[in-house]
C-alpha positions in Angstrom: -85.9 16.1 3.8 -84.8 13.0 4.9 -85.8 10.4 7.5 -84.0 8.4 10.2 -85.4 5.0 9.8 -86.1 3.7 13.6 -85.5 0.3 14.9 -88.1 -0.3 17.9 -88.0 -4.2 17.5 -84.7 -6.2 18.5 -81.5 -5.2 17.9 -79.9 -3.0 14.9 -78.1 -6.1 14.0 -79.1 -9.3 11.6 -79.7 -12.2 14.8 -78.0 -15.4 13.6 -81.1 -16.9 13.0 -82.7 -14.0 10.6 -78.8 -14.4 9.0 -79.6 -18.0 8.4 -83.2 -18.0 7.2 -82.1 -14.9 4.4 -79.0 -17.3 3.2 -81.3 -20.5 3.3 -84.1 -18.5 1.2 -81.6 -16.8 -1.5 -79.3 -20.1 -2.0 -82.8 -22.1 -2.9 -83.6 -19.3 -5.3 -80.4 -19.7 -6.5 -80.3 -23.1 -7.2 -83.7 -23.2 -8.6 -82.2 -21.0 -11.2 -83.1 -17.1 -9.9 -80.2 -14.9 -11.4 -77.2 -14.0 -9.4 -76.5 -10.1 -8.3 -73.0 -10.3 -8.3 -70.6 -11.6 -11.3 -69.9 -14.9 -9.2 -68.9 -16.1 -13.1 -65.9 -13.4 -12.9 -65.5 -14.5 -8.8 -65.3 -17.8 -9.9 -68.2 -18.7 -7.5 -70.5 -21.8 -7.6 -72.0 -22.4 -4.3 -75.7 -20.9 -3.8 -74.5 -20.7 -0.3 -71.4 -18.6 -1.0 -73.1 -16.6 -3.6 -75.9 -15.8 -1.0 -73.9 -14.9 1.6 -71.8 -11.9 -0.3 -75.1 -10.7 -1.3 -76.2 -10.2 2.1 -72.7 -9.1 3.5 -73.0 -6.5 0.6 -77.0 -5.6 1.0 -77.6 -6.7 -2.3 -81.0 -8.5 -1.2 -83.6 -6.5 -1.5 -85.4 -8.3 1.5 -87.6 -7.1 4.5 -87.1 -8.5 8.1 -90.4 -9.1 10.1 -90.0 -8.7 13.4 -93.0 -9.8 16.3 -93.5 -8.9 20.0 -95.1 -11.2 22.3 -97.8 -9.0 22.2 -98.3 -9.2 18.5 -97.0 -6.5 17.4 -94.5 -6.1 14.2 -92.2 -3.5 12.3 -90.8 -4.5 8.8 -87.1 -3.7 8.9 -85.4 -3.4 5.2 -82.1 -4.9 5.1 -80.4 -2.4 4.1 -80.8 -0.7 7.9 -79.4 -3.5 10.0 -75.9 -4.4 10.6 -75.0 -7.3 9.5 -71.9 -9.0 11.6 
């Protein structure tokens, strides 16, 4: 039995600025020395920025996205439901 996961908060994309705060948060975990989950050493990749970005173009991160209505309401969207463009 499996269930649809429903979006009731925003849109069923990544906004730029939940895309930006994601990269920002993995590439200073990266840098502070968190371990990569990709082989950037066989990709020849450096950059905590780079590095954080493919793991979020592949949903690699296993992050939740808060989302709040004016009226404070909130749903906790898992990454691995939202487009990311």
């Amino acid at each position: 039995m499996s269930t649809k996961f429903i979006i009731r908060i925003g849109p069923p994309w990544l906004t730029k600025y939940e895309k930006a705060r994601i990269i920002g948060a993995r590439a200073l975990q990266l840098s502070l020395g968190a371990p990569p989950l990709l082989p950037v050493e066989e990709m020849g990749l450096r950059d905590p920025i780079e590095i954080a970005s493919l793991e979020l173009r592949y949903k690699l991160l296993p992050m939740v996205i808060r989302r709040w209505t004016p009226g404070g309401d909130y749903q906790d969207i898992p990454l691995k439901y939202l487009e990311i463009r």
